[in-house]
Every structure is written in structure tokens, then in C-alpha cells.
N, C-alpha and C positions, 0 to 999 in steps of 0.2 A: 504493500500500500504506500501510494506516495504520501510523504509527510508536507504539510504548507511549506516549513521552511527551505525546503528543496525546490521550491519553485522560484523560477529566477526573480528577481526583485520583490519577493514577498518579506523576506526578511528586514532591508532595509524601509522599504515603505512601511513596515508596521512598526518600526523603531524613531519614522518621522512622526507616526501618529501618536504613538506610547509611549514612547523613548525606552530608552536600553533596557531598564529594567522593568515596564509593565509590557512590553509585546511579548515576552514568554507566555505571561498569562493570559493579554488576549486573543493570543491566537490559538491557546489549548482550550480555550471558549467557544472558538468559532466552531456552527454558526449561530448558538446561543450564548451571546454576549450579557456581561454584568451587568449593572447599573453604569458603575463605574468607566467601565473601556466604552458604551454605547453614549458616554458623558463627551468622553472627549473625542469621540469619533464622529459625534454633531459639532461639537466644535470647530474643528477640524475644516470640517464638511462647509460650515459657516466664514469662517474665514478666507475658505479658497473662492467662496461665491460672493462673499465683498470684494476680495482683489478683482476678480473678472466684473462685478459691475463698474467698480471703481472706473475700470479702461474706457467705459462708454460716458463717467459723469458728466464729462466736460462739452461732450459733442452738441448736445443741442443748443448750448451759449452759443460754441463755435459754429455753428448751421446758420443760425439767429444773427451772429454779426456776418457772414459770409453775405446773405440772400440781403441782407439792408443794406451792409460795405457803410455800417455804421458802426459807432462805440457807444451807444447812445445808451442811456441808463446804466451802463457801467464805469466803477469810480478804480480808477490805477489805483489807490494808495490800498485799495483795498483785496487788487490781485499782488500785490509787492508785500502784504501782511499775509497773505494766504500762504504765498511762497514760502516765508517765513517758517511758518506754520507747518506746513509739508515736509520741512525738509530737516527740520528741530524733530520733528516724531522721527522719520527714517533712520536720521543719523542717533535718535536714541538707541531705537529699537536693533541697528546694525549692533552696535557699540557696546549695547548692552546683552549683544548675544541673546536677544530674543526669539522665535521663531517667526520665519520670515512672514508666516499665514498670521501674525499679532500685530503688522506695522504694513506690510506690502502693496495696500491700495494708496499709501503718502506718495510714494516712488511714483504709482504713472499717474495720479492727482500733479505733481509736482510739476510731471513733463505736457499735461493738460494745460497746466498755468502758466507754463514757459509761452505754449504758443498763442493763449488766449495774450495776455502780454504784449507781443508781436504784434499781433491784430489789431488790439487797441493803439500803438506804437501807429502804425500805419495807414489807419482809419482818421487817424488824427490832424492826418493831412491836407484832412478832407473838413476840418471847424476853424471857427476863429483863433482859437491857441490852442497849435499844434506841440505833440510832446518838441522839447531840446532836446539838441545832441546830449549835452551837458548829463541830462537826466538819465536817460539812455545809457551813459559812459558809468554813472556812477553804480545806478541799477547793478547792471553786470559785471565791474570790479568787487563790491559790498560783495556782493552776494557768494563771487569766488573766493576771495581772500575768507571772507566768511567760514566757508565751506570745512577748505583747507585748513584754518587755523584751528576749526572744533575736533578734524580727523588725525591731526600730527599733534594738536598740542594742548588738548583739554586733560587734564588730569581724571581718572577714575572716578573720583571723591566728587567731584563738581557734575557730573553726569546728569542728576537730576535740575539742576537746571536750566539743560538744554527744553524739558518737559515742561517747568513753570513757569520759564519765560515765556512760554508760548501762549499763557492766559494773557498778559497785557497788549500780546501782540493780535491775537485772535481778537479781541473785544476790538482792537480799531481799527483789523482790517474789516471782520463784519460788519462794524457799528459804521465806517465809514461805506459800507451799502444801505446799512437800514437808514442812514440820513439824506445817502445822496437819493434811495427811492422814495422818504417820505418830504424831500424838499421840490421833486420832480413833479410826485405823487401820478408817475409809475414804472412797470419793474423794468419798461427797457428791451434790453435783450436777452435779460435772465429768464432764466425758463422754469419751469414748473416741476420738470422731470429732474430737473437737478436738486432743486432744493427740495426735494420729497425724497431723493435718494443719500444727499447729506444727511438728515434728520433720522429717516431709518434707518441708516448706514451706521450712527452713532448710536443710535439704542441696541440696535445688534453687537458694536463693539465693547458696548461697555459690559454686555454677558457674556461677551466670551473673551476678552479681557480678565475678567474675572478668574475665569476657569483655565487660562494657560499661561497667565503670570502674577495674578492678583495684585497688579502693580496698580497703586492708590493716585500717583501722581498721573498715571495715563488714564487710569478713570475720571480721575477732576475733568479731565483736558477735556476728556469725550461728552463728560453733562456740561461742561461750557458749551462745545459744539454744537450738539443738540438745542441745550436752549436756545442758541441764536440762529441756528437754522428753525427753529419753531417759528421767531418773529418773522426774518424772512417768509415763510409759509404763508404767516398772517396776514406780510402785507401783499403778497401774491395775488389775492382774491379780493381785498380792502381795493385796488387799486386795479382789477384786471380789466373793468370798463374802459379809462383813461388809455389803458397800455394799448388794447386791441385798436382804437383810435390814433393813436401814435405811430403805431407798426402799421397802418394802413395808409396815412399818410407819406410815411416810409419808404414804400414800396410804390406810390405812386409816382413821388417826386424822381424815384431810381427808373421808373418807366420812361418816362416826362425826357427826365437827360440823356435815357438812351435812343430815344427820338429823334433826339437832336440832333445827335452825335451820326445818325444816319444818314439825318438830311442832308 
């Protein structure tokens, strides 16, 4: 009779889900699993399907400024705090030898926000006060120098607060959405599908957070998140009359000029 462990990559797959010393037992379980190994094999399960939503969060901002070749209702100070944000969880969670399925949807969040960034960088073109080189130069030095100096030269000890910084930083990158949409009064070209998917995305992480590190400071992070995508949520629908008139406007005006441009 063949034993699981003899089958090729059974072994290690059930040592990424258990770790070294609980895949003995659950694989002398299988295929009546305990409480226990079925705990963290939802877990598990959970995590790999926030990274894979993660990959699509960003797409319908980017669809939304693509089809208007607008930056409209979105505020930079608040994708340059997001980044922040993104990249202070990944480089915890690397750093801190976490499990990649505990941090992995920051990573391509991160490379969403790079090009949303871009977009808006370039869209800008196209208003009255367009971004500076200046800004642009700084942006992208900050952010390197940043980077590198947390992965060569942060001491052990200091590690969590790569994690709590990240609460002053999230309240103003958010907060500077929830003002630039409630001084608009609407949401622009933020979309619906995203901030329904931050919101859930963070109540799912803070359970299974729980369950594969119980680490307190990334939980704070996550009910920070959550609350502030709740508002966002809020003002999603407070303000989706204005927006749908905005966005139609939008797309007329990009009609209009491409008329033109043909004549």
C-alpha cells in the first residue's frame, strides 16, 4: 500500500500547511481530519484566496481611470500613504519570517499602487496643476532609500515598528480619501469592488491572522483597515448619485474631444 508520504510533494506541502511537527499527524488523519489540522487547513485555504483576490483589487480603479484618462476623485497623498502601508506589512511579515499566505496580498497591493500612481502621475497632464518632476523624483528616491534602509539596517528589536507606524500612516492616507470624497462629494474613480474587497479582505485577515501568528500588532493594523474601508463603503452609496453624474459627464466630454480630434 502506498503511504501519502511517498507521494511526491505530499510531504512538503503538508509541512507548508502544519509545519514540521503537526503534518505527521495530519496526514495519519487523513481523510478524517481533527479539529485542529481542518483549523489550519481553512486557514491556509483562506489566505491563498486573499493573495489571488488581492491580484484583481486594484483593477477596476485602474479600468475607471483608463476608460475617463482621468485622476478624478483620487487624492496622491493618499496612494503615496497606501504604499507606505503595503510595503511596512510585506517587509514585516518577510523579516519577520512569517508565512508568506499571513502578508502576500501587501506584495501585489503594492505593485497595484505603483501603477495606479503612474496613472494618476500622467493623467495629471491633463488638469490645471499637473504633478512636478520634483515630486515624482522625491516619491521614488523616499521610497527606495526607504526600502533598503529597513532590509540592511533595521535592527531585530525595532521590527514592530515597521507595523505601528503604519497606523499614523494609514489614517492619512485613507483619511486623505475620505476628505478628498467628502469635499468632492463623490467617489470619482474609486470603485465599489475594491473597497468591498479591502473591508472583507481585512475581517478575513484578522481571523486568520489570528490563527497562524497571533500577532497583536498586525491585528491592530487590520481593525484600523477595516474601519476605514467601512467609511469609505459609507461614502460609496452616501455619494453614488453625484458620482454616476460625474462619470457621465466624463465620458462624454472624452467623446466630444475624440470628435474633434477626427475632424
Amino acid at each position: 500500500m502506498v503511504e501519502l508520504t511517498d507521494i511526491p510533494f505530499v510531504q512538503p506541502l503538508a509541512e507548508w500547511i502544519w509545519g514540521k511537527e503537526g503534518a505527521p499527524i495530519c496526514l495519519s488523519e487523513v481523510p478524517f481530519l481533527g479539529v485542529p489540522c481542518v483549523s489550519q487547513l481553512v486557514t491556509k485555504t483562506f489566505g491563498i484566496m486573499i493573495i489571488m483576490a488581492s491580484m484583481v483589487n486594484n483593477v477596476p480603479i485602474i479600468m475607471n481611470m483608463n476608460n475617463s484618462q482621468s485622476a478624478a476623485g483620487i487624492s496622491r497623498n493618499s496612494l503615496y500613504g497606501e504604499s507606505m502601508v503595503y510595503a511596512n506589512c510585506a517587509l514585516y511579515g518577510l523579516l519577520s519570517s512569517h508565512p508568506f499566505t499571513a502578508y502576500g496580498e501587501n506584495v501585489s497591493l503594492l505593485v497595484q499602487n505603483a501603477i495606479l500612481i503612474l496613472m494618476a502621475w500622467n493623467f495629471s497632464s491633463k488638469e490645471k496643476n499637473p504633478v512636478q518632476s520634483l515630486e515624482k523624483m522625491l516619491v521614488v528616491v523616499c521610497f527606495v532609500v526607504y526600502s533598503g534602509g529597513v532590509m540592511k539596517a533595521l535592527p531585530e528589536d525595532y521590527l514592530h515598528l515597521l507595523m505601528s507606524s503604519t497606523w499614523p500612516v494609514m489614517l492619512y492616507a485613507r483619511g486623505s480619501q475620505v476628505f478628498e470624497t467628502y469635499s468632492v462629494r463623490h467617489t470619482g474613480n474609486l470603485s465599489i469592488v475594491t473597497t468591498s474587497m479591502n473591508l472583507f479582505g481585512a475581517i478575513i485577515r484578522i481571523l486568520t491572522t489570528i490563527k497562524e501568528t497571533g500577532d497583536m500588532v498586525v491585528i491592530s493594523g487590520y481593525l484600523l483597515s477595516g474601519s476605514l474601508s467601512l467609511m469609505m463603503f459609507i461614502q460609496y452609496w452616501m455619494y453614488m448619485a453625484k458620482t454616476n453624474e460625474m462619470l457621465q459627464k466624463s465620458e462624454e466630454s472624452n467623446k466630444t474631444a475624440a470628435q474633434k480630434k477626427m475632424e
